[in-house]
PDB file of N, CA, C and O in Angstrom:
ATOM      1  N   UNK A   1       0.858  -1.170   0.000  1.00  0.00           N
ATOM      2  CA  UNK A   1       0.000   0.000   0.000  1.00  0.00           C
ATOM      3  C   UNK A   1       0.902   1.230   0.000  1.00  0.00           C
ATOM      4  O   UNK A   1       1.891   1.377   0.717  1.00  0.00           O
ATOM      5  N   UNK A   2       0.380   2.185  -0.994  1.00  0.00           N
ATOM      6  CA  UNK A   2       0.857   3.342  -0.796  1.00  0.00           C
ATOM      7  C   UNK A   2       1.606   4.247   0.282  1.00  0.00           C
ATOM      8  O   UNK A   2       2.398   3.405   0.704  1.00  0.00           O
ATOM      9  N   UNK A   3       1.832   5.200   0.878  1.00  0.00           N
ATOM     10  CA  UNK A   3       1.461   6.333   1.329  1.00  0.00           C
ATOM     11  C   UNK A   3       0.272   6.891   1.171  1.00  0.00           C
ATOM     12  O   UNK A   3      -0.479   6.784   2.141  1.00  0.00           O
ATOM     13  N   UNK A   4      -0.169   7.515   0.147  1.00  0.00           N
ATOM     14  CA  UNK A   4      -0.805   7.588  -0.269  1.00  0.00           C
ATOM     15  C   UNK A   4      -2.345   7.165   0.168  1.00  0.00           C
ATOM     16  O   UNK A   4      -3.283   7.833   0.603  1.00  0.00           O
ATOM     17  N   UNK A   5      -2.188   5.751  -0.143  1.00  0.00           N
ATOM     18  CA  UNK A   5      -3.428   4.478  -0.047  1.00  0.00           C
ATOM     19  C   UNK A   5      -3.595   4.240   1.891  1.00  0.00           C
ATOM     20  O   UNK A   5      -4.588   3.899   2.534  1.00  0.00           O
ATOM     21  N   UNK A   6      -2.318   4.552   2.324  1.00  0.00           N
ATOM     22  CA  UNK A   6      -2.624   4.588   3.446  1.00  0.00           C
ATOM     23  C   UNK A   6      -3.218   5.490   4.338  1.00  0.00           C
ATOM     24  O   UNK A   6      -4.013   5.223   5.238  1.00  0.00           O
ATOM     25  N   UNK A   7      -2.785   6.533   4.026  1.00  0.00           N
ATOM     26  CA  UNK A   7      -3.943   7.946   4.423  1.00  0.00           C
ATOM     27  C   UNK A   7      -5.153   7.806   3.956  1.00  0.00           C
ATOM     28  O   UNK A   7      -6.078   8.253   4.634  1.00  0.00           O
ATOM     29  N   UNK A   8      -5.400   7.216   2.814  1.00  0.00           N
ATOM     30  CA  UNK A   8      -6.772   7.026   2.559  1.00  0.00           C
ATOM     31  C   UNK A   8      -7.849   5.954   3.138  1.00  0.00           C
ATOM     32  O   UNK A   8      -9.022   6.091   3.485  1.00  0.00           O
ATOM     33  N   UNK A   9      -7.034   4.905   3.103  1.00  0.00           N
ATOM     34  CA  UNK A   9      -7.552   4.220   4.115  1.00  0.00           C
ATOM     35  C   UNK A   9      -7.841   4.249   5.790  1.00  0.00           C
ATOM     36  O   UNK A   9      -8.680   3.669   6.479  1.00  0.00           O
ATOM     37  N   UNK A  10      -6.510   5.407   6.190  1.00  0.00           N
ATOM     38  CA  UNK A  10      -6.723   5.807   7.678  1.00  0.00           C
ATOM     39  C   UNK A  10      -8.572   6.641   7.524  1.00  0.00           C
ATOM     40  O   UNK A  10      -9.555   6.212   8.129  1.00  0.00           O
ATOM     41  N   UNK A  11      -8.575   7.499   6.849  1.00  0.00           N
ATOM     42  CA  UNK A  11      -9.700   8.251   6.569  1.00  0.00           C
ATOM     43  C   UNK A  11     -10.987   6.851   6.129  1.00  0.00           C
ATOM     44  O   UNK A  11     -12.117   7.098   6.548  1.00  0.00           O
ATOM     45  N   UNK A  12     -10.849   5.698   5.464  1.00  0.00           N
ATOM     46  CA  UNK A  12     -12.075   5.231   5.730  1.00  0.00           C
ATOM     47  C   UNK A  12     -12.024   4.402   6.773  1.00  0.00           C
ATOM     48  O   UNK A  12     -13.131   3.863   6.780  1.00  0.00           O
ATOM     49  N   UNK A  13     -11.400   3.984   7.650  1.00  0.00           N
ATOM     50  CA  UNK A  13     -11.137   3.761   9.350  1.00  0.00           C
ATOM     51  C   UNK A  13     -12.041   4.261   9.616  1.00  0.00           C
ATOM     52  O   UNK A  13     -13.192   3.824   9.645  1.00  0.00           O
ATOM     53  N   UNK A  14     -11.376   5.937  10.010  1.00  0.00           N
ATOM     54  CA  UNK A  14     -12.301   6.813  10.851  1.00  0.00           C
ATOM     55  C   UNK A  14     -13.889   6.969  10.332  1.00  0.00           C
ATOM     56  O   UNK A  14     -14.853   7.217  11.056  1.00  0.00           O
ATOM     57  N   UNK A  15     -13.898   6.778   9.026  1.00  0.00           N
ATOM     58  CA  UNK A  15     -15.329   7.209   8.522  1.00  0.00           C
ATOM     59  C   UNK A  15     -16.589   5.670   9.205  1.00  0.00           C
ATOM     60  O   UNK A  15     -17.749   5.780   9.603  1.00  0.00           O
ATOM     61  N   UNK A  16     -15.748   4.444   9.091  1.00  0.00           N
ATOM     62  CA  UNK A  16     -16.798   3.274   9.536  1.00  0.00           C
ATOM     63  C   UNK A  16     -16.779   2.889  10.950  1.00  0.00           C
ATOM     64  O   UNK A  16     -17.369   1.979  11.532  1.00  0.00           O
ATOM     65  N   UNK A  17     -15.858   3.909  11.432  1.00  0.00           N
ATOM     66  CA  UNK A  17     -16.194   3.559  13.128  1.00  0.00           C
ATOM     67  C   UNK A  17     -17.467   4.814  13.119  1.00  0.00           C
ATOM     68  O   UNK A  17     -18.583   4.642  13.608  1.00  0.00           O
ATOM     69  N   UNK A  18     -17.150   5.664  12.668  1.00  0.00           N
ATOM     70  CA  UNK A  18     -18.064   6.673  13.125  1.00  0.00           C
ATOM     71  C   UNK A  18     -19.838   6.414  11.935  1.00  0.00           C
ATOM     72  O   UNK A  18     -20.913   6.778  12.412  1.00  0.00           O
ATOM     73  N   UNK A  19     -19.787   5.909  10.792  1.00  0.00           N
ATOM     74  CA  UNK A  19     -20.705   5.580  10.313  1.00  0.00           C
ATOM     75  C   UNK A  19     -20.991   4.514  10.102  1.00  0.00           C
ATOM     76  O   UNK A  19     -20.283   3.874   9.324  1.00  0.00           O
ATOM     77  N   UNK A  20     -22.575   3.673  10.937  1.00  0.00           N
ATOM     78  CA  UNK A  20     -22.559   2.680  10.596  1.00  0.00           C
ATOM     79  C   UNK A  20     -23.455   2.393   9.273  1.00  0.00           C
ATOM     80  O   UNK A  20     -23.706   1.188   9.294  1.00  0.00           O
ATOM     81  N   UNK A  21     -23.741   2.687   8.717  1.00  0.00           N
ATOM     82  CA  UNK A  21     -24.068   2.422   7.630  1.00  0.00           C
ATOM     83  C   UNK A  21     -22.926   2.328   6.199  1.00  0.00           C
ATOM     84  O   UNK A  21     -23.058   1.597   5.218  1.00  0.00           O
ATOM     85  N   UNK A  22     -22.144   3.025   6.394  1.00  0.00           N
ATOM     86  CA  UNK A  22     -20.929   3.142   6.216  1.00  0.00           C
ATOM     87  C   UNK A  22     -19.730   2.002   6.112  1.00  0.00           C
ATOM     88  O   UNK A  22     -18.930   1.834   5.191  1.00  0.00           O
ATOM     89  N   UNK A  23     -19.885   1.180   7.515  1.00  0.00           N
ATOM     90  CA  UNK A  23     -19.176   0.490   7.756  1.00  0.00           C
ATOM     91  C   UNK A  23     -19.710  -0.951   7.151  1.00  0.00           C
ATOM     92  O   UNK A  23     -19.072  -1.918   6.735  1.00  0.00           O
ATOM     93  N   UNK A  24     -21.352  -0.682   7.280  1.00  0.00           N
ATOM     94  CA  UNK A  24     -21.968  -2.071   6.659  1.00  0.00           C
ATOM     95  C   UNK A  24     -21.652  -2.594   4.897  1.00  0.00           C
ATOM     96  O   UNK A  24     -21.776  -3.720   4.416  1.00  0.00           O
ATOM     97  N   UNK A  25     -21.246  -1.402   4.279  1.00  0.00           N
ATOM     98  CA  UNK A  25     -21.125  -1.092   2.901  1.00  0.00           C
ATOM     99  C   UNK A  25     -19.805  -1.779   3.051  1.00  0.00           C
ATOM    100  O   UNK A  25     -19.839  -2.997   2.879  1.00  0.00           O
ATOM    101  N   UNK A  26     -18.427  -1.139   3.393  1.00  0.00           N
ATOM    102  CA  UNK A  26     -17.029  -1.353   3.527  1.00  0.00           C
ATOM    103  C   UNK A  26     -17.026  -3.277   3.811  1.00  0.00           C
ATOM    104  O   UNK A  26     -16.424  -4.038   3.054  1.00  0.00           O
ATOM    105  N   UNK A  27     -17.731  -3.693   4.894  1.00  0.00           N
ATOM    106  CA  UNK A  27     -17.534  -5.047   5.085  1.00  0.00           C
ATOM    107  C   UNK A  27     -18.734  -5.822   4.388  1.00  0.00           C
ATOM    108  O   UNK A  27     -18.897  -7.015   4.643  1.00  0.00           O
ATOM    109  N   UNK A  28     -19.580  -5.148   3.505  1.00  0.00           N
ATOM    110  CA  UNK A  28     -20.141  -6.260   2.644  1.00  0.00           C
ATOM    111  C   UNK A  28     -19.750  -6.142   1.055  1.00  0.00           C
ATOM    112  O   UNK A  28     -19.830  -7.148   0.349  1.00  0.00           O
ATOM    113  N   UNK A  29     -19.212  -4.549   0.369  1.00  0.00           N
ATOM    114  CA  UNK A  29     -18.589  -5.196  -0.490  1.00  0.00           C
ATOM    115  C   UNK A  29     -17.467  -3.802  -0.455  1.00  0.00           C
ATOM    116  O   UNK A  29     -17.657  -2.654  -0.856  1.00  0.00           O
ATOM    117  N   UNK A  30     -16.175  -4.460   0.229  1.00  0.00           N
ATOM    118  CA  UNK A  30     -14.682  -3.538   0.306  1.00  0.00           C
ATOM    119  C   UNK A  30     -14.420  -3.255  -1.089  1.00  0.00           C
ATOM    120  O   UNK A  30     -14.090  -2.109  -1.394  1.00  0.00           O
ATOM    121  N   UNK A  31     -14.517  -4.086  -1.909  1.00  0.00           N
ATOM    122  CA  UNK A  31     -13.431  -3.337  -3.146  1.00  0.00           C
ATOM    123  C   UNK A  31     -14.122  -2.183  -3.737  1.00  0.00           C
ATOM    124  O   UNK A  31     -13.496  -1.241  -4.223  1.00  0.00           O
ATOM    125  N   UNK A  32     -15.041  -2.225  -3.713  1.00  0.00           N
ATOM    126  CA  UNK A  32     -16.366  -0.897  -4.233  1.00  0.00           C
ATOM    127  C   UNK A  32     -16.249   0.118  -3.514  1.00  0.00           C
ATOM    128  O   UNK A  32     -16.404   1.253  -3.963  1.00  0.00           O
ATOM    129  N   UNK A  33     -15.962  -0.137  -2.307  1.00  0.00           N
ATOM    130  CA  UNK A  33     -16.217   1.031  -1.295  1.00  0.00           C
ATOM    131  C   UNK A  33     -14.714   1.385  -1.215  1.00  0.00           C
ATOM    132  O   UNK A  33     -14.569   2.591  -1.012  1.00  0.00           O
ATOM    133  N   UNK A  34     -13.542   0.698  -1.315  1.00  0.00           N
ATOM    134  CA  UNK A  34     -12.570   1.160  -1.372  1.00  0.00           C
ATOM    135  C   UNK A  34     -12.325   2.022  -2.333  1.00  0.00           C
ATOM    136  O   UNK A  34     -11.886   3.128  -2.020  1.00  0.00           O
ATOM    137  N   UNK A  35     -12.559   1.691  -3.704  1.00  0.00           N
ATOM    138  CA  UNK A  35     -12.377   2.119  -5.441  1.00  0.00           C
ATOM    139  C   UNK A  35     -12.808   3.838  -5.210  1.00  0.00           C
ATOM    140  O   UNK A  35     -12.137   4.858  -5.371  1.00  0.00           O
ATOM    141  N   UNK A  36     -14.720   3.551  -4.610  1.00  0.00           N
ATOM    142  CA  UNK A  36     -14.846   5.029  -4.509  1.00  0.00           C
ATOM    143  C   UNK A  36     -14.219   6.044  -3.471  1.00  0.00           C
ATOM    144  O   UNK A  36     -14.470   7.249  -3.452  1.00  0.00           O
ATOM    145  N   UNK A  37     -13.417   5.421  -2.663  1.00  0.00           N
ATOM    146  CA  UNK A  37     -12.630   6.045  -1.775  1.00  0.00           C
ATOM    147  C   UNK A  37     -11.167   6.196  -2.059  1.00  0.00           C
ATOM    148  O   UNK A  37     -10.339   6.374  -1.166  1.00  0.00           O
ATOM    149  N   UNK A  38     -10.879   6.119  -3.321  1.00  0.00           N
ATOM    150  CA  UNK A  38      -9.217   6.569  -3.958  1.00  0.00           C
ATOM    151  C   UNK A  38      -8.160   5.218  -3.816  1.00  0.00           C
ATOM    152  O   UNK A  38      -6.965   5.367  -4.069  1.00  0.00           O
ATOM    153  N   UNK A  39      -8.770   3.739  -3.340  1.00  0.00           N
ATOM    154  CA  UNK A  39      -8.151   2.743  -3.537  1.00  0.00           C
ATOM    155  C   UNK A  39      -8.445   1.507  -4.539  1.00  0.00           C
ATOM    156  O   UNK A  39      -9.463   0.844  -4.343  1.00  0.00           O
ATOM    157  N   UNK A  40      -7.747   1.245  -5.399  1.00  0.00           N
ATOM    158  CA  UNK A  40      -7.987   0.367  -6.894  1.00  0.00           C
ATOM    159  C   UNK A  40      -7.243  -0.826  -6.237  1.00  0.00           C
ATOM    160  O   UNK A  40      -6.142  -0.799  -5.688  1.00  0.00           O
ATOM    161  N   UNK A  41      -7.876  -1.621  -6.370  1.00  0.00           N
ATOM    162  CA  UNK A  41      -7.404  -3.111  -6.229  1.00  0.00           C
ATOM    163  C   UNK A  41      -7.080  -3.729  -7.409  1.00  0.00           C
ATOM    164  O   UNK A  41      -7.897  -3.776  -8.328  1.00  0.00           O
ATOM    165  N   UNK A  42      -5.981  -4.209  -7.492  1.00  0.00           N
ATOM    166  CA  UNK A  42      -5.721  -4.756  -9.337  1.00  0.00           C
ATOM    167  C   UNK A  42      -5.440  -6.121  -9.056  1.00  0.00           C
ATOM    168  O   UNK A  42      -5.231  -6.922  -8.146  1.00  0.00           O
ATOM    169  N   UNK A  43      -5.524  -6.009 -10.105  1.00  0.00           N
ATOM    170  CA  UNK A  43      -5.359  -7.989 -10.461  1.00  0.00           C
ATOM    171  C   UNK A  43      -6.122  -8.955 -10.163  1.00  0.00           C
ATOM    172  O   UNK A  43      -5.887 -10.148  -9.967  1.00  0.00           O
ATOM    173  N   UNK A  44      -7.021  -8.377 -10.142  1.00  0.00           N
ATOM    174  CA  UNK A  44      -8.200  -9.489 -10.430  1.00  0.00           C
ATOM    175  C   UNK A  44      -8.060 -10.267  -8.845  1.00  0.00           C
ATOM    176  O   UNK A  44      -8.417 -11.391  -8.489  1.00  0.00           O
ATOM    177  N   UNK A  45      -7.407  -9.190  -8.112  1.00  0.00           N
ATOM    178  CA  UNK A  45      -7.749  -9.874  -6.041  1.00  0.00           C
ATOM    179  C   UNK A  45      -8.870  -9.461  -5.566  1.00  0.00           C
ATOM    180  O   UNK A  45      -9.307  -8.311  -5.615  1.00  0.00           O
ATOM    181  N   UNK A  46      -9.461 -10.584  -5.000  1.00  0.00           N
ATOM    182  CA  UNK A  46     -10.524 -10.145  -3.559  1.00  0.00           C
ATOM    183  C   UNK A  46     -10.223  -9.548  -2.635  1.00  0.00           C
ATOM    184  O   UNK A  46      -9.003  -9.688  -2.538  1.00  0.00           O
ATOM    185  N   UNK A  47     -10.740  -8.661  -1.496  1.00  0.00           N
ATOM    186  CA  UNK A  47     -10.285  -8.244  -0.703  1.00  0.00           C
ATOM    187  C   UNK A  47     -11.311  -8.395   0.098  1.00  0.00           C
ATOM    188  O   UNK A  47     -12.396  -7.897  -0.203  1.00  0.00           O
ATOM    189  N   UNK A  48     -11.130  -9.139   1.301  1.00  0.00           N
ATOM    190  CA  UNK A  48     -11.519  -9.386   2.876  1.00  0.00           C
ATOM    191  C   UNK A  48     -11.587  -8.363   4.031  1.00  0.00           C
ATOM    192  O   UNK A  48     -10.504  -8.344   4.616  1.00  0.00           O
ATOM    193  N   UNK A  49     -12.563  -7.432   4.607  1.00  0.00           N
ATOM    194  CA  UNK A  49     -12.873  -6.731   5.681  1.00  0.00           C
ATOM    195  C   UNK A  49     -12.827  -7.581   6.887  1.00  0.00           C
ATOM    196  O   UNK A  49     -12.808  -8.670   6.312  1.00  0.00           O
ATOM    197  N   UNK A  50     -12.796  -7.871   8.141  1.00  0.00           N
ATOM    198  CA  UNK A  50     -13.104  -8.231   8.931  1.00  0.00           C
ATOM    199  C   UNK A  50     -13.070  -7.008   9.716  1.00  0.00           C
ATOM    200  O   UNK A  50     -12.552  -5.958   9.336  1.00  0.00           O
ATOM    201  N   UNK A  51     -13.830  -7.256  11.176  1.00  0.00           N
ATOM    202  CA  UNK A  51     -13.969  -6.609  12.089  1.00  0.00           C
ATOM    203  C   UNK A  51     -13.481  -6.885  13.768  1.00  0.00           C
ATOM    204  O   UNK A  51     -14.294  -7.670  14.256  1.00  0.00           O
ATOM    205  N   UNK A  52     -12.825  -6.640  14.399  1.00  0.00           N
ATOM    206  CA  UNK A  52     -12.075  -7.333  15.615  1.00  0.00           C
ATOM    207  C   UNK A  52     -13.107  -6.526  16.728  1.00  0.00           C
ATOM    208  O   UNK A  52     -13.429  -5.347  16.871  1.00  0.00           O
ATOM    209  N   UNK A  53     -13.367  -7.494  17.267  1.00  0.00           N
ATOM    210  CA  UNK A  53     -13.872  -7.273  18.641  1.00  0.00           C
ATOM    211  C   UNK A  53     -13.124  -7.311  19.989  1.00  0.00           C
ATOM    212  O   UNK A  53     -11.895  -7.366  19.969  1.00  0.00           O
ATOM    213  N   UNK A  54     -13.883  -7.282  21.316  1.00  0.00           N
ATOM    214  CA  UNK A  54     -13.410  -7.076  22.486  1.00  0.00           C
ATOM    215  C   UNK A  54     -12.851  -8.581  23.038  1.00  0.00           C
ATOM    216  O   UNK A  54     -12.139  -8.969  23.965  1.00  0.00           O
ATOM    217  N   UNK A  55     -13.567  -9.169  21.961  1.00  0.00           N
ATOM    218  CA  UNK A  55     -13.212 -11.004  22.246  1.00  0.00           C
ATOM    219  C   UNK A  55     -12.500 -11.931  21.217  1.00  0.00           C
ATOM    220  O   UNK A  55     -12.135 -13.095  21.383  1.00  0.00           O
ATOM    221  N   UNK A  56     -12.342 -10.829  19.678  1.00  0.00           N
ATOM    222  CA  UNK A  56     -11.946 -11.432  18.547  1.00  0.00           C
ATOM    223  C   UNK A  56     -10.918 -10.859  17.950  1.00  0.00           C
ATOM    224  O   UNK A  56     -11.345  -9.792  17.510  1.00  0.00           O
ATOM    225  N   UNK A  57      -9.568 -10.998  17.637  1.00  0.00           N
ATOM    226  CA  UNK A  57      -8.868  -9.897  17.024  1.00  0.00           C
ATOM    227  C   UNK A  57      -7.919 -11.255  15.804  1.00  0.00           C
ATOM    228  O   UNK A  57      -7.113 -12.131  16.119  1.00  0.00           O
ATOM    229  N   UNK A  58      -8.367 -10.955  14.705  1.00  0.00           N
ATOM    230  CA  UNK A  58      -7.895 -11.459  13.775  1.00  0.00           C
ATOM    231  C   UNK A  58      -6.518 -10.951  13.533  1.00  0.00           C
ATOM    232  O   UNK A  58      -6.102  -9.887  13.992  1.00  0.00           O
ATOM    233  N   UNK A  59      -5.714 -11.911  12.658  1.00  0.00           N
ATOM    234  CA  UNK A  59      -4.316 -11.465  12.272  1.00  0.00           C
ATOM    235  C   UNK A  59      -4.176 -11.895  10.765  1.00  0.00           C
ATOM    236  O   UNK A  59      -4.699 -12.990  10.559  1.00  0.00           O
ATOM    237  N   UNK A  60      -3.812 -11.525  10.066  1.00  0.00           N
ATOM    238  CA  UNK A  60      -3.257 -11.684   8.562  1.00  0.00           C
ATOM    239  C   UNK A  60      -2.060 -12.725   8.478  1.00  0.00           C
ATOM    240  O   UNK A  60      -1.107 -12.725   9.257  1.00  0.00           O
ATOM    241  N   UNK A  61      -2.201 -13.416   7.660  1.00  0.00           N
ATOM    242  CA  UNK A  61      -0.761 -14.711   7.475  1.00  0.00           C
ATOM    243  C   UNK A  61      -0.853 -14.071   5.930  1.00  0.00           C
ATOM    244  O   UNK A  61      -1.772 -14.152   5.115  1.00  0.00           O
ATOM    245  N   UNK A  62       0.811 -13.218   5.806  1.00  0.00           N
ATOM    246  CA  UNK A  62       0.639 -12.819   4.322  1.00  0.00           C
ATOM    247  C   UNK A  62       1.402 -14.025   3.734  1.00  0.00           C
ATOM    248  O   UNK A  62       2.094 -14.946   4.168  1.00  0.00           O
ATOM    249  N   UNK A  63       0.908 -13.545   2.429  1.00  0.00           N
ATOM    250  CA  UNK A  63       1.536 -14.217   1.717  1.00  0.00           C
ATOM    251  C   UNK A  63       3.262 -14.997   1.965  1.00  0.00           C
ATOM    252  O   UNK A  63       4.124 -14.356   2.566  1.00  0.00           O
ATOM    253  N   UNK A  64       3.469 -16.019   1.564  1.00  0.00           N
ATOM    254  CA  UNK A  64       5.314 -16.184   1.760  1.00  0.00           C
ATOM    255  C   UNK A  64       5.868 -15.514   0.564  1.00  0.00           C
ATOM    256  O   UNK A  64       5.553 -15.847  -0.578  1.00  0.00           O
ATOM    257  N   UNK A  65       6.540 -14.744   0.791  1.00  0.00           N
ATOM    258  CA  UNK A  65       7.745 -13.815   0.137  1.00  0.00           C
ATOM    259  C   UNK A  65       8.632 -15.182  -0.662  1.00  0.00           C
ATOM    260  O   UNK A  65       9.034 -16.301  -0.344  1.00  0.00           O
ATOM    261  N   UNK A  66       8.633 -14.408  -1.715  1.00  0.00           N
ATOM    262  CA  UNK A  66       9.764 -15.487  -2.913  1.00  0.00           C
ATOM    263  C   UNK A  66      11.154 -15.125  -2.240  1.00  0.00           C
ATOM    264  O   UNK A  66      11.238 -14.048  -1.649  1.00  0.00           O
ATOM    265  N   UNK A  67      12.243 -15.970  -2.301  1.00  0.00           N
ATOM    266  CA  UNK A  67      13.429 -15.732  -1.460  1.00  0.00           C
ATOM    267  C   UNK A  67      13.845 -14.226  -1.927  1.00  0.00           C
ATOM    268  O   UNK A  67      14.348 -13.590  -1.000  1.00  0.00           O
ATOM    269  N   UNK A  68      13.755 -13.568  -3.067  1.00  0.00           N
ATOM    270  CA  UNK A  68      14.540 -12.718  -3.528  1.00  0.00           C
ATOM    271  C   UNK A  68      14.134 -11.210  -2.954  1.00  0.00           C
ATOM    272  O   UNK A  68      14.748 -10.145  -2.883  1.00  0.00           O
ATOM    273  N   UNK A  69      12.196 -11.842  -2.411  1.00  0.00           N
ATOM    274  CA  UNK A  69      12.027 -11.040  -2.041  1.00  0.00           C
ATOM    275  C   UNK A  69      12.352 -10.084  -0.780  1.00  0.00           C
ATOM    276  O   UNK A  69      12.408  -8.860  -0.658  1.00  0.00           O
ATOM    277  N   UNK A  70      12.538 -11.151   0.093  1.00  0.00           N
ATOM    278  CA  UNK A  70      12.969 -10.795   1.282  1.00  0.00           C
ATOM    279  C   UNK A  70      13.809 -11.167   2.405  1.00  0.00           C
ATOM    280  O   UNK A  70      13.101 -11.414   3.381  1.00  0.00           O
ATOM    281  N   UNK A  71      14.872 -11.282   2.607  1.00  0.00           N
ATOM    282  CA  UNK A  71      15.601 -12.012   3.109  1.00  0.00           C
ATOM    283  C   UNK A  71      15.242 -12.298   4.995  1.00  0.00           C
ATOM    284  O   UNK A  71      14.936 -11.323   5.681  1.00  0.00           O
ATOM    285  N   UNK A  72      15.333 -13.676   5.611  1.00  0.00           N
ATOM    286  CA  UNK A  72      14.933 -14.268   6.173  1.00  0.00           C
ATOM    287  C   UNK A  72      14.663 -13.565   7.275  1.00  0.00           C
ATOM    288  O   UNK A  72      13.551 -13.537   7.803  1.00  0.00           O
ATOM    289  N   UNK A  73      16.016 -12.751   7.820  1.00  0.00           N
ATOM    290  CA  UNK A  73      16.119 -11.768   9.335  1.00  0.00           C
ATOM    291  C   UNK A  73      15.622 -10.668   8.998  1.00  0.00           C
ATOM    292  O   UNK A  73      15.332  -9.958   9.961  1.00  0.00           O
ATOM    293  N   UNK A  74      15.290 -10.013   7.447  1.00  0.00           N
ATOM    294  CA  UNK A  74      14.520  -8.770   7.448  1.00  0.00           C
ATOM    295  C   UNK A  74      12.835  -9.253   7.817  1.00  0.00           C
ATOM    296  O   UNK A  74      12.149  -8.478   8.483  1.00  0.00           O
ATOM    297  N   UNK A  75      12.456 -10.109   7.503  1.00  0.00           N
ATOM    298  CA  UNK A  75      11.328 -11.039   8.025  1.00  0.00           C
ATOM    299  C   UNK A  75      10.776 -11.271   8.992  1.00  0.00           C
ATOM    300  O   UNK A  75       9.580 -11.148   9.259  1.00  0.00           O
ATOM    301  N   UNK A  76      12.111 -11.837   9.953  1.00  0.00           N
ATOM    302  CA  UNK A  76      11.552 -11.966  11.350  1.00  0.00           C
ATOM    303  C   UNK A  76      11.726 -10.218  12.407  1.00  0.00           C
ATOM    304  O   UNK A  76      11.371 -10.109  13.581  1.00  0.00           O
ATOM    305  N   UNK A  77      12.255  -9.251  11.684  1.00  0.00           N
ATOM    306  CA  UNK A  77      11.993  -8.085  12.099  1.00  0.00           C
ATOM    307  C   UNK A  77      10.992  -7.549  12.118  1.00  0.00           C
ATOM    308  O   UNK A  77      10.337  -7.350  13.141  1.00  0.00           O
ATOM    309  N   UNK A  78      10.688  -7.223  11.026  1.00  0.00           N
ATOM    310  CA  UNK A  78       9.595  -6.954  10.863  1.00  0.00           C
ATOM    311  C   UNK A  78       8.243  -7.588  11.129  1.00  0.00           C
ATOM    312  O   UNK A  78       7.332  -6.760  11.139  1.00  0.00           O
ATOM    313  N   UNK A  79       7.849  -8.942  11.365  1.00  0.00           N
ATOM    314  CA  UNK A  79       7.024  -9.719  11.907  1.00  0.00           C
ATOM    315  C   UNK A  79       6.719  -9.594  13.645  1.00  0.00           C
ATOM    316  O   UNK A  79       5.719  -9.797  14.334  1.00  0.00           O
ATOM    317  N   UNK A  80       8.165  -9.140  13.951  1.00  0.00           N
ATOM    318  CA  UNK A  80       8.374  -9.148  15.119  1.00  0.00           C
ATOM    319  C   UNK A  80       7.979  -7.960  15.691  1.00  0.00           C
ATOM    320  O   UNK A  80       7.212  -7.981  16.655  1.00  0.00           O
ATOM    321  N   UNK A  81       8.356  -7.020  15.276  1.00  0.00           N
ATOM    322  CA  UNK A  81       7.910  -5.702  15.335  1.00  0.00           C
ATOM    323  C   UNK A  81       6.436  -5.292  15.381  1.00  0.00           C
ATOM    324  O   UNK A  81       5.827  -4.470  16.066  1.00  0.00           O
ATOM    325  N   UNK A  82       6.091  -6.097  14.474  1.00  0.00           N
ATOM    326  CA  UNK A  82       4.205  -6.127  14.446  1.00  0.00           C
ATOM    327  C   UNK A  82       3.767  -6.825  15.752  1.00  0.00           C
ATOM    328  O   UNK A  82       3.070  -6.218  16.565  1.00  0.00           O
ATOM    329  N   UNK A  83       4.135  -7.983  15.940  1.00  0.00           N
ATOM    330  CA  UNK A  83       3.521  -8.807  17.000  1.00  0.00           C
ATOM    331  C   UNK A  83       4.072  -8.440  17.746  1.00  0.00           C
ATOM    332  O   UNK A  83       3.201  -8.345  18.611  1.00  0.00           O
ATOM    333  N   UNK A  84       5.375  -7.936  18.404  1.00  0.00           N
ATOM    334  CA  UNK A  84       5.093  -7.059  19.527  1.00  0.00           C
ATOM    335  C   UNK A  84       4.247  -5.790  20.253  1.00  0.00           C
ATOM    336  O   UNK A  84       3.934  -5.600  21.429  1.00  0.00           O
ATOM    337  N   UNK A  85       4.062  -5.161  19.265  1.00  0.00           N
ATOM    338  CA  UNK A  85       3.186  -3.715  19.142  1.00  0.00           C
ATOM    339  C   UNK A  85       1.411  -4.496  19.876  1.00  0.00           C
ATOM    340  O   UNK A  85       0.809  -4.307  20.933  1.00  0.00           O
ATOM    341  N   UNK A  86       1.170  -5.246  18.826  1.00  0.00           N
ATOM    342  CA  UNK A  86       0.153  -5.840  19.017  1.00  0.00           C
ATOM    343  C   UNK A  86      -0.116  -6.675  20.163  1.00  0.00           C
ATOM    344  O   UNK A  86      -1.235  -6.927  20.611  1.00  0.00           O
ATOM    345  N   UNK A  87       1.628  -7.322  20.858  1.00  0.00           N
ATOM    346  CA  UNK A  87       1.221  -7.815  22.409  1.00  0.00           C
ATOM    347  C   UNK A  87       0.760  -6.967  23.379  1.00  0.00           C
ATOM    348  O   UNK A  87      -0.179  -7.081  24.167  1.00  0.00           O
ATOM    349  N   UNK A  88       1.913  -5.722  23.125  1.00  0.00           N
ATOM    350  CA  UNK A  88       1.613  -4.451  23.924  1.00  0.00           C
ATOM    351  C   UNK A  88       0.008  -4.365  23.923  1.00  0.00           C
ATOM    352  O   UNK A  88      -0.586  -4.850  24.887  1.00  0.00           O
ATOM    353  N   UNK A  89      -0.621  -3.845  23.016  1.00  0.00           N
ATOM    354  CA  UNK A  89      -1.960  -3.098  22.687  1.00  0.00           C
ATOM    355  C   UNK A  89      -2.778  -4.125  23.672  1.00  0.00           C
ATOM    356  O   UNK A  89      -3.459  -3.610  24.559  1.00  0.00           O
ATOM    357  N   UNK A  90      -2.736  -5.853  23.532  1.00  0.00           N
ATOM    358  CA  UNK A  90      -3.781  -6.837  23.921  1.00  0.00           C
ATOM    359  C   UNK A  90      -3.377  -6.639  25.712  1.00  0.00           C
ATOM    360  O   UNK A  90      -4.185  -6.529  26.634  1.00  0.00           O
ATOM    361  N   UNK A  91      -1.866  -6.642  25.785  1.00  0.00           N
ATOM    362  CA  UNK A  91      -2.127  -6.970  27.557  1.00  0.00           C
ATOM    363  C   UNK A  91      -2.865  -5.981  28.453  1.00  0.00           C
ATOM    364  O   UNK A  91      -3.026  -6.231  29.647  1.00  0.00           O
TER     365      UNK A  91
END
C-alpha cells in the first residue's frame, strides 16, 4: 500500500467507526467502497474486511515472500515488530 493508499484508508477507518451504515457497505462489499474512496485493487484480487472485537482480534498470514524477495532476518523483524506492538496493545 501506498502512502498515499494509506492515508486514505486511515480516513475510511475513521469514517466506519463513526458511520454505521458506512461500515456495513465497507464489510459487505470492500473493493467498491474502497475504489470510490481513492483505492484500486488490481489484479483481479478479492479483498476481505473483517472486524475485531473485544473477544476477537484477527491477524493476517501474508503471503510467503519469494526468497529474492525478502531475506529471512529482514522477516523476522519486521514480523516481530508487528507482534510485539500488538502484544503491547492486547495486555
Amino acid at each position: 500500500m501506498t502512502q498515499q493508499e494509506s492515508k486514505q484508508w486511515a480516513g475510511i477507518l475513521a469514517r466506519a467507526w463513526g458511520d454505521e451504515n458506512f461500515k456495513k457497505r465497507l464489510l459487505a462489499d470492500p473493493a467498491r467502497v474502497l475504489k470510490e474512496n481513492g483505492i484500486q485493487i488490481s489484479g483481479g484480487r478479492r479483498v476481505v474486511i473483517v472486524e475485531d472485537t473485544d473477544k476477537v482480534v484477527h491477524l493476517a498470514l501474508p503471503q510467503k515472500p519469494t526468497s529474492d524477495e525478502l531475506a529471512q532476518e529482514t522477516l523476522a523483524q519486521v514480523a516481530g515488530g508487528l507482534l510485539e506492538k500488538w502484544i503491547q496493545i492486547s495486555s
